[in-house]
KEKE-3310 file (N, C-alpha, C; in steps of 0.2 Angstrom, whole numbers, plus 5000, padded with zeros to 4 digits):
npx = (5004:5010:5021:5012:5004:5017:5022:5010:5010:5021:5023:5033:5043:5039:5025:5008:5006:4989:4977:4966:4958:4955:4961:4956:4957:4945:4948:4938:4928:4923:4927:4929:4941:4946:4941:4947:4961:4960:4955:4965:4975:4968:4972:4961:4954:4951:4944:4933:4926:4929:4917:4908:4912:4908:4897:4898:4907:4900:4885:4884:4894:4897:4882:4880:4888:4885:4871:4874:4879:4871:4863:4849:4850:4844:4841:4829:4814:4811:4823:4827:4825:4834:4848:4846:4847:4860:4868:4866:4869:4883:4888:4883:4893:4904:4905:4902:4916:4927:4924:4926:4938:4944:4940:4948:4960:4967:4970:4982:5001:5016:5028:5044:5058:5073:5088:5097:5090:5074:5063:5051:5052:5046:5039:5040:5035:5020)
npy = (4994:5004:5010:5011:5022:5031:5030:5037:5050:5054:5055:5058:5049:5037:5027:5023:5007:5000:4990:4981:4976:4975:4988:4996:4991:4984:4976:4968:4973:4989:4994:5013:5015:5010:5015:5028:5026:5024:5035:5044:5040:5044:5056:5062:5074:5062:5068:5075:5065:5059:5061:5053:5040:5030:5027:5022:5008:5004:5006:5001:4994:4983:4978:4975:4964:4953:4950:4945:4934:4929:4931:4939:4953:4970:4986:4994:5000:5014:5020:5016:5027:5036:5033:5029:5042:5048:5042:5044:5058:5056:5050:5059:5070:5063:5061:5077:5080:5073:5078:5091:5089:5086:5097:5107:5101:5096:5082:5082:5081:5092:5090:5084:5097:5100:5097:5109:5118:5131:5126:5113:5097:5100:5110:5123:5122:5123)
npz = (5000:5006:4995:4984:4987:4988:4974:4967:4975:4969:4955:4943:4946:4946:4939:4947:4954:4952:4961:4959:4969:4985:4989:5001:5015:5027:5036:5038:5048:5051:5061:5071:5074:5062:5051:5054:5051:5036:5032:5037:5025:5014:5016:5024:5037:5050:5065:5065:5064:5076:5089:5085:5085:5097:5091:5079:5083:5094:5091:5078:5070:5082:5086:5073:5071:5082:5075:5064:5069:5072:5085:5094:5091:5088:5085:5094:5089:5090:5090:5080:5070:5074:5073:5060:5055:5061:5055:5041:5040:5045:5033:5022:5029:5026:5012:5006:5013:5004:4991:4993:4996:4984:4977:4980:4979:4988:4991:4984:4983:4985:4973:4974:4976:4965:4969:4971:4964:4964:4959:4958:4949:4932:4934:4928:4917:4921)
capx = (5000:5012:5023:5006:5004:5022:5019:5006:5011:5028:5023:5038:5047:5032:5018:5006:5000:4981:4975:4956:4952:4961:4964:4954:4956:4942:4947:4931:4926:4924:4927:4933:4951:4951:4938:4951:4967:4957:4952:4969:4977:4967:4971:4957:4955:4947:4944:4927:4919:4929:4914:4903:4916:4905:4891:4902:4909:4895:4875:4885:4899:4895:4875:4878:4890:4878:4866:4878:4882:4864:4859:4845:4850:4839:4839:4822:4811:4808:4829:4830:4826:4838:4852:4847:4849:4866:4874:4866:4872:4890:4890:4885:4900:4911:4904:4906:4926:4929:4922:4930:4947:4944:4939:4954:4965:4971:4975:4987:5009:5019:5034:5049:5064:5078:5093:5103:5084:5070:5056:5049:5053:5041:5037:5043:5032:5016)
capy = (5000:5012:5008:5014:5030:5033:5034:5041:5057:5055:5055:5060:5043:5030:5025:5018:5001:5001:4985:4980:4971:4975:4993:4997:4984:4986:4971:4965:4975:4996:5000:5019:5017:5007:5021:5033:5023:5024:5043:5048:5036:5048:5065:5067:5072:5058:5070:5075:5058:5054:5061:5047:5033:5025:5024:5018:5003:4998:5005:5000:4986:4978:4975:4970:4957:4952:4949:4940:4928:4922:4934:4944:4960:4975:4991:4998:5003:5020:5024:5017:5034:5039:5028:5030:5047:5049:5038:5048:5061:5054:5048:5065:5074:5060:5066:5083:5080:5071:5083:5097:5087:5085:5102:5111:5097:5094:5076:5081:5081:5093:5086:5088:5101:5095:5097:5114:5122:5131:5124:5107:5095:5102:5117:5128:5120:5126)
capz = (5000:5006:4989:4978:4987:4987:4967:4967:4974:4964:4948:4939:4948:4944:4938:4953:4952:4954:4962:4957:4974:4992:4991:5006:5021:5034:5042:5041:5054:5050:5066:5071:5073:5055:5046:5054:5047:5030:5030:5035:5020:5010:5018:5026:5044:5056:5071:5064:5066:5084:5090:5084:5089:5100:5086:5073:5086:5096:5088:5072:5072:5088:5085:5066:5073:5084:5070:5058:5073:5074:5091:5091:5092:5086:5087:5095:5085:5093:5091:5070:5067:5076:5070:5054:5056:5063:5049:5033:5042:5044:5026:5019:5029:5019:5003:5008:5012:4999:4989:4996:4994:4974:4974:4980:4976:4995:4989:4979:4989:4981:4971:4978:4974:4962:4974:4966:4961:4968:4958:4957:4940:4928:4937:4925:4912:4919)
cpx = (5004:5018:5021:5005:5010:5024:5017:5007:5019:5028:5029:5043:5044:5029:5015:5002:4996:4980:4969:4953:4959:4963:4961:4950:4952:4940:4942:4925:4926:4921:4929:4939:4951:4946:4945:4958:4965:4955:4958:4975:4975:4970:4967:4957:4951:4942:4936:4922:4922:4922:4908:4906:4912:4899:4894:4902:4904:4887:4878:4888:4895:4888:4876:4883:4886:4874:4868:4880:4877:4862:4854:4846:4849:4839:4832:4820:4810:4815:4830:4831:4831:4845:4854:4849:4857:4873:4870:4870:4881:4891:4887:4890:4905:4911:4908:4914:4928:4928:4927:4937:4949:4946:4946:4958:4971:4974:4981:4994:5012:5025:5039:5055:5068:5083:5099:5096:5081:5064:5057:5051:5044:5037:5036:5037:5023:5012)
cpy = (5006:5015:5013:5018:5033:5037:5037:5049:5059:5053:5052:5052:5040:5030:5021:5015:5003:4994:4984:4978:4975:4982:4997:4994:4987:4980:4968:4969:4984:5000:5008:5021:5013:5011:5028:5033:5025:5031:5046:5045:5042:5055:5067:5066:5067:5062:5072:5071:5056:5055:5055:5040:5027:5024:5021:5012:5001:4999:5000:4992:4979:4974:4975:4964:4950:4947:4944:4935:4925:4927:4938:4951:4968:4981:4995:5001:5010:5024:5020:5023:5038:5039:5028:5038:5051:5045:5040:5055:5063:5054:5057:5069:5072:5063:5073:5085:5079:5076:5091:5097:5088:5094:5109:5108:5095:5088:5078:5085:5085:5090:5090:5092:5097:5099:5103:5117:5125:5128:5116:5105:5096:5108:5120:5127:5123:5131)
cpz = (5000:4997:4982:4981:4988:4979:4965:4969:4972:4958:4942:4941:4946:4944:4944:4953:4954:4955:4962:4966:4981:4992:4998:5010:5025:5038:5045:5046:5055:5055:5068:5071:5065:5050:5047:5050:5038:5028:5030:5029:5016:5009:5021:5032:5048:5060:5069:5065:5072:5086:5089:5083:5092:5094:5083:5078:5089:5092:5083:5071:5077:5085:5077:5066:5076:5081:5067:5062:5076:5082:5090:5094:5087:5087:5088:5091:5085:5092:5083:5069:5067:5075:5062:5052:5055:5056:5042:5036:5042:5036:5023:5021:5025:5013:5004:5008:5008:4993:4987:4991:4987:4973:4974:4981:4983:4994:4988:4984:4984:4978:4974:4974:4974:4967:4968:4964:4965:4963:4958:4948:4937:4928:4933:4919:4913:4918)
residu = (UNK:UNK:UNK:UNK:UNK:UNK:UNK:UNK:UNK:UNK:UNK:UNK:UNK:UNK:UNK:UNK:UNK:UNK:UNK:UNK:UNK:UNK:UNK:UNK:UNK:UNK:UNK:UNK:UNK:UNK:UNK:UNK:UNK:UNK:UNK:UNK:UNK:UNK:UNK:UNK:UNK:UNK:UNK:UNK:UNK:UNK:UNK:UNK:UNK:UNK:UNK:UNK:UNK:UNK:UNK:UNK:UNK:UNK:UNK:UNK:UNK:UNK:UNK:UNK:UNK:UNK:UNK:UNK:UNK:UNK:UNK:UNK:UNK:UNK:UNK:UNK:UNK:UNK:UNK:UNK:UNK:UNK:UNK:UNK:UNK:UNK:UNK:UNK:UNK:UNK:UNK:UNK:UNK:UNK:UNK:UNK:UNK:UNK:UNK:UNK:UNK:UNK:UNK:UNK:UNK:UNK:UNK:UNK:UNK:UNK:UNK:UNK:UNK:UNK:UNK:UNK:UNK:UNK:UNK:UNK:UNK:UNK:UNK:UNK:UNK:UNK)
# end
């Protein structure tokens, strides 16, 4: 992984493999420290979702393990709403970041100074 983003913001040194399947591990399990690990890979900050840590890890994780292990466990009818709520919420502020990120191009690491220069290779060109 770190290899392909090493590329990635070193253009000018490598083309960066793109792997169809496995680029973004959640361990089975997309708990808050492994969405966090995954947001900051991209550049983007975490800290805006620690607040909802424990929903991620227990309304979320926890009670759909639960489920997929054969227990019953359900979110009260009276607190879906609520649930539902909190996690379209979550999921537009990703959009929102993401979004952001494209738009003023914060992805992108600048290239590094050729050693004897001030500008970046290619610099000059745009």
């Amino acid at each position: 992984m770190q290899a392909m983003l090493d590329a990635i913001r070193n253009p000018h040194i490598a083309r960066a493999p793109m792997p169809r399947q496995g680029l973004v591990n959640t361990r089975s399990n997309l708990r808050f420290s492994v969405l966090s690990e995954i947001l900051q890979s991209v550049g983007l900050d975490p800290a805006e979702f620690s607040t909802r840590s424990n929903l991620i890890d227990r309304s979320l994780c926890d009670a759909r393990n639960e489920i997929a292990h054969g227990r019953e466990r359900f979110p009260a009818p009276e607190a879906f709403d609520g649930l539902h709520d909190s996690v379209i919420v979550m999921m537009e502020t990703l959009r929102h970041r993401i979004l952001e990120a494209v738009r003023l191009e914060t992805y992108k690491v600048a290239p590094p100074t050729l050693p004897g220069t001030t500008t970046a290779p290619d610099e000059h060109l745009a």
